[in-house]
N, C-alpha and C positions, 0 to 999 in steps of 0.2 A: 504493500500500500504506500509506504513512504517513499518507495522507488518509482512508482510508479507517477504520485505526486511531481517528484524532483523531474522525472522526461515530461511533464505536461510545461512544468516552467520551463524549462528550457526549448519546448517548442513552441510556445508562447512565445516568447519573448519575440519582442519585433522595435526593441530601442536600439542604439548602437551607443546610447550614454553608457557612463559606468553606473554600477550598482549604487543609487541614492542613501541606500540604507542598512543597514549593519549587514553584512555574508551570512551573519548566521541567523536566517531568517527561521521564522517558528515553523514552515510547512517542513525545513530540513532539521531541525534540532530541539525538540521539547524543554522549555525552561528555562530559555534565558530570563537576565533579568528585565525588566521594563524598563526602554528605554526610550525618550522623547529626540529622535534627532532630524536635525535638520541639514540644510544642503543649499550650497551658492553656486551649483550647476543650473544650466536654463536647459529643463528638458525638450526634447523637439516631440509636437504633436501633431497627430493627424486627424481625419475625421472620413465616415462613412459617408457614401454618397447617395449606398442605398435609401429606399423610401420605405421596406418591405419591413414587416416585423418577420423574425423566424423565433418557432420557441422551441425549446427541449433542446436549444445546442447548447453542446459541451455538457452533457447532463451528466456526466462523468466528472469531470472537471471541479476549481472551486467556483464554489456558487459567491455572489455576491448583495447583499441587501444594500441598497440606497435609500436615505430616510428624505425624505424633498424630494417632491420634481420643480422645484425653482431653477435661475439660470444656470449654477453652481453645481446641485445633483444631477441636473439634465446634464451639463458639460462631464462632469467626473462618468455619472453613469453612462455614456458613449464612447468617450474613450477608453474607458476598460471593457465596454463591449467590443472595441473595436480590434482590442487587443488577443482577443478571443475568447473572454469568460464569461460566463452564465450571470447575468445580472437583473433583477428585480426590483423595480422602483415603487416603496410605496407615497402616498401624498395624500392629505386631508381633503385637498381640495377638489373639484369637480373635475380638472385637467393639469396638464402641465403649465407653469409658468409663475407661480410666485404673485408676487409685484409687475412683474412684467406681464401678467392677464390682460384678457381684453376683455370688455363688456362688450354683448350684442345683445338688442333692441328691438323689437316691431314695434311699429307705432300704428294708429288707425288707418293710416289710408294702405299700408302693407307693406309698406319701406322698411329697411332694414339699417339701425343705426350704428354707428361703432366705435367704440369710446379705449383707449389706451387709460383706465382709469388710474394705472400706479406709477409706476418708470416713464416717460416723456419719453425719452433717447438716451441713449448710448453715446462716450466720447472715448476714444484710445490713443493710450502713451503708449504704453509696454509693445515688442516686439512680438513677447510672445503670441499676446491678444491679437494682433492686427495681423497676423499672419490666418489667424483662425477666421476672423473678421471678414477678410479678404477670398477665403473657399466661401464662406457661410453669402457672399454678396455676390462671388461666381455666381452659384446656384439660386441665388434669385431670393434667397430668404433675409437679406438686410437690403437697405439701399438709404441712399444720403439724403437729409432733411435739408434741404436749399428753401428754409423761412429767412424769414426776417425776425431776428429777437434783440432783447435789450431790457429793458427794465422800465416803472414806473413809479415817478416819486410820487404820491399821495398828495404830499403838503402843495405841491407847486403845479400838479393835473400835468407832469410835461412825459413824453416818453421819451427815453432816450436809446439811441440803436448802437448797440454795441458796435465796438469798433476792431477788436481783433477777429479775424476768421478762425470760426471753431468748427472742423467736420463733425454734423452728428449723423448719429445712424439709428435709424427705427427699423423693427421688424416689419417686413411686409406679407400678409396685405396686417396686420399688428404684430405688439412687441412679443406676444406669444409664438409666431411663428417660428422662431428659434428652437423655441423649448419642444413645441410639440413636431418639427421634423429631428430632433435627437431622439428623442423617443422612439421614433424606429431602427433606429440602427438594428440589424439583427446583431440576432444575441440577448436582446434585452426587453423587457417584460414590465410592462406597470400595471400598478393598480390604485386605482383612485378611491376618494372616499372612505380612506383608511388611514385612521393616526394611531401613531405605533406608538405605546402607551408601558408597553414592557420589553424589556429588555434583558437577558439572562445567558449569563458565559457556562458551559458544559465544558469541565477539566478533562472528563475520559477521551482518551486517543489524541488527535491534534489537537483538540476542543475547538468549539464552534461557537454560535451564538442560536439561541431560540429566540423570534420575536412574537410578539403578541399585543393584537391591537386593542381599543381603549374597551372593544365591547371582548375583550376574555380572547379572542377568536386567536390558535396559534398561526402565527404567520409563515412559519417553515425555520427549518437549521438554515444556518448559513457558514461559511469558512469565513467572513471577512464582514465587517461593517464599513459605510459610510454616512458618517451623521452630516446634512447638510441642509440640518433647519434646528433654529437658536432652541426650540424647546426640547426637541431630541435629545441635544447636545446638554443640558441641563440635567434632562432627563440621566443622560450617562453618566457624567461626573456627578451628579445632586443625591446619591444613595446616603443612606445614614451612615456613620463612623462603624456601626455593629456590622454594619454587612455592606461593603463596597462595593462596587464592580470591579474598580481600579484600585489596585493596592500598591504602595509604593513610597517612602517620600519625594521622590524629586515630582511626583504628581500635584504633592500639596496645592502648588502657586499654580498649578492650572486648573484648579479644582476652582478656587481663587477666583481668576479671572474670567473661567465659563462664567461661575455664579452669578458675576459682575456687568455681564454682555446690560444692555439696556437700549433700548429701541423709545423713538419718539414718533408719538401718536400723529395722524390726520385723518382727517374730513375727507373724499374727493366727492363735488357735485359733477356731475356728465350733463349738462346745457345743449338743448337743438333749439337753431332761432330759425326764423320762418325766409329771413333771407343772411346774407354774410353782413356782418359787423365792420364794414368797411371804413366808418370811422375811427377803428381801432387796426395803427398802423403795423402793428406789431401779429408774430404766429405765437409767440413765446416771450413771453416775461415774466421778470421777477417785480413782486409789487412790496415797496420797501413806504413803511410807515404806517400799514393797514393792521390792524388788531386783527383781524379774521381773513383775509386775503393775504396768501403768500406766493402762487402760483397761478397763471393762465397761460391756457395754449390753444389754439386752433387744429383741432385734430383732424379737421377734413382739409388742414394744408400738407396733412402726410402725403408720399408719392404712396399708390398701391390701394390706396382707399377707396370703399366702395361710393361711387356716385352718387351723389344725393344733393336736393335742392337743399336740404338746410343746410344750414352753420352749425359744425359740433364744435363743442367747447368743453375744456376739466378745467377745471376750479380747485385747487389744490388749498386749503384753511392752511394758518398758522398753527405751529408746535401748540400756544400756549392757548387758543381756542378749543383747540382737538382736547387738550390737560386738563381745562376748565368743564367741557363736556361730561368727561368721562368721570372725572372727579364727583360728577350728580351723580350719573347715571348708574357706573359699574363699568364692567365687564363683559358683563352677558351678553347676548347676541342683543342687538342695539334692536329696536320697537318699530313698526313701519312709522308709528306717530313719531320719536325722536329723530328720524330721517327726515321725513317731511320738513320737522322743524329748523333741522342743518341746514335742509336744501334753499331749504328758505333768507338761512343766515348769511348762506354764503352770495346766494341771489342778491341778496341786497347790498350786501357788502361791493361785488362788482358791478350792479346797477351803478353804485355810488363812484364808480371810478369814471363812468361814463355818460355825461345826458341824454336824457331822450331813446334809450337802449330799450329794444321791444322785447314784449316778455315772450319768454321761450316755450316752444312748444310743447317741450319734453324735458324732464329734469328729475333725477335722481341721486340721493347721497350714496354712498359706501365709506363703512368704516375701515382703516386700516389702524387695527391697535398698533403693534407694534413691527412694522414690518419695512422702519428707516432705524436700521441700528445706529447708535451714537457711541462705542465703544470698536477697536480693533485691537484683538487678542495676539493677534500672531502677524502683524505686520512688515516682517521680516522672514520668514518661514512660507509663509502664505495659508500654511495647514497647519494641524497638529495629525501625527502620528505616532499611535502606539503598537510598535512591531509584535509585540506576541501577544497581543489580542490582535493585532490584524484589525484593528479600525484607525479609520482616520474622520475626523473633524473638517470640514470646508465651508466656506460661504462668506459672504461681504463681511459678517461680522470679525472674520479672520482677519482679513486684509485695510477693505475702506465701505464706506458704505455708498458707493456706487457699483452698476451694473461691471463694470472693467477690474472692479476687485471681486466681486462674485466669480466671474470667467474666469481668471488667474488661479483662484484658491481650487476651483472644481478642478481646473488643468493638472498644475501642481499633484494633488490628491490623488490626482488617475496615475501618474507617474510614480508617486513616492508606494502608494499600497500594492499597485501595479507590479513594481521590483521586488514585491517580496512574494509572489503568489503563483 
């Protein structure tokens, strides 16, 4: 069995980097100690072009769980599909994409509307990123936002248009398109509408992981974990002192710092007006001075969008709006009547940045509690990994809290757990 293991890695393998992570990886040697390491190698990745899911490959093989289908477990989960293992995505939500979701819409007369309610766009530094970037925009699933953006000062009603050129990049035909063509990569399998609630390491033989989601339901064994949504991650490091998952001291300080991740709340209202807002010169701005407006954009100036006579518009509330909110309200799944009420707040709030603005045809809030982290744990690493558990940790919260640190830490993760399995 162990022999057998050690020829699947080495027929796997399909990096030409050196080995990321300690040689004596746990699928060849039971018992090392726990080690967190990291690596200032830039691994090189690739990506499927298939569109097809295959399932039961490498059923042989180690199996892989991925906790998120955001941009980060999308990206990690593909690349280690692509690498040729058996990988399984589970996700609370109804699809892939995180933050980067799209809302869709009918409205009365049978139109179809469509609203990018979280992530706006996408911007890339890194080589690595923009090399991924750059297939992902071959194939037709990004392409470059050429708006006009800038800001609005409140106090003085003036807009002002940015003056350096920033390339952005939105999913097309939305920012979800990314996530939900990695999803097929063969090799890899999701399943939605499942938050994975338990988590549990099996010592006998290599040992594995059991998962199990929040209604009891067991999820399957796996060889290998990747956490890459903040409450998972919680979830792993956050056991009582009696019974750990992770046992260790050099664990302590990440035990520490998961604990510590912390995410700032928003509003998003989604606006259709009956014609374009043309006196508002701007696709994208930032509105600086506003108690409840922090963010507007023109989402039907995206390229890739479906046609439609209205004007869509997000509305993005300020941090301390969204705090005061929730601060009444809770937590719970927010109330169709507390939506209403936001969508309203926020309505009036951008009314007021504009005279004469005609009321929208179509208008809806969504809450995003926590899903703009304000903490980066591993911004030098981009991941955490721990070699004989064979999991690894990714996502913005690792790196930065935008979408180019989400891609990074997913990349990263596929490579670093990847060399050891």
């Amino acid at each position: 069995m162990l022999h057998a293991a050690h020829l699947l890695r080495r027929r796997l393998r399909i990096s030409s980097l050196p080995v990321l992570l300690c040689p004596s990886s746990p699928l060849a040697a039971a018992g090392c100690p726990t080690r967190i390491r990291v690596s200032a190698c830039r691994p090189s990745f690739s990506i499927s072009n298939s569109a097809m899911e295959v399932s039961g490959r490498n059923s042989d093989g180690p199996q892989v769980a991925v906790i998120g289908a955001g941009v980060a477990g999308s990206v990690c989960a593909s690349l280690l599909a692509a690498k040729g293992l058996a990988v399984k995505v589970f996700d609370s939500g109804r699809g892939p994409g995180g933050r980067m979701s799209q809302r869709r819409e009918k409205v009365e007369d049978g139109s179809e509307l469509m609203f990018d309610h979280g992530a706006q766009y996408f911007t890339v530094k890194s080589a690595e990123v923009q090399h991924l970037v750059d297939k992902w925009q071959a194939l037709g699933l990004v392409a470059d936002w050429e708006g006009r953006f800038g800001s609005l000062n409140v106090a003085t009603g003036e807009f002002v248009h940015e003056t350096a050129v920033k390339k952005r990049y939105v999913g097309v035909p939305g920012m979800n398109s990314i996530c939900k063509a990695l999803m097929t990569t063969p090799g890899l399998q999701a399943k939605y509408g499942v938050q994975v609630a338990g988590l549990e390491w099996a010592d006998e033989g290599l040992g594995s992981w059991c998962l199990k989601s929040k209604d009891g339901e067991n999820l399957g064994r796996f060889n290998a974990v990747v956490v890459a949504d903040k409450g998972a991650a919680k979830l792993l490091f956050g056991q009582t002192a009696s019974s750990p998952l992770l046992e260790g001291s050099e664990l302590s300080e990440m035990h520490k710092k998961v604990a510590a991740v912390t995410a700032a709340p928003c509003f998003a209202v989604m606006m259709a007006f009956p014609s374009p807002l043309d006196l508002i010169p701007l696709d994208g701005f930032l509105v600086e001075g506003s108690k409840i407006v922090s963010w507007a954009a023109r989402d039907s100036s995206k390229p890739g969008r479906v046609t439609t006579s209205s004007d869509c518009w997000v509305v993005h509330s300020t941090e301390a709006y969204a705090t005061g909110i929730i601060a009444q309200a809770g937590m719970a799944k927010p109330s169709n009547e507390l939506l209403a009420a936001v969508a309203n707040d926020l309505l009036t709030g951008f009314q007021s940045l504009l005279p004469n603005m005609p009321t929208p045809t179509y208008m809806k809030a969504h809450r995003w509690g926590g899903a703009f982290p304000t903490t980066s744990i591993a911004p030098e690493e981009k991941c955490i990994v721990i070699e004989d558990r064979r999991v690894a940790v990714c996502g913005d919260f690792c790196v930065s809290p935008k979408v180019e640190g989400a891609i990074l830490s997913g990349m990263y993760a596929s490579e670093r757990l990847g060399s050891i399995l």
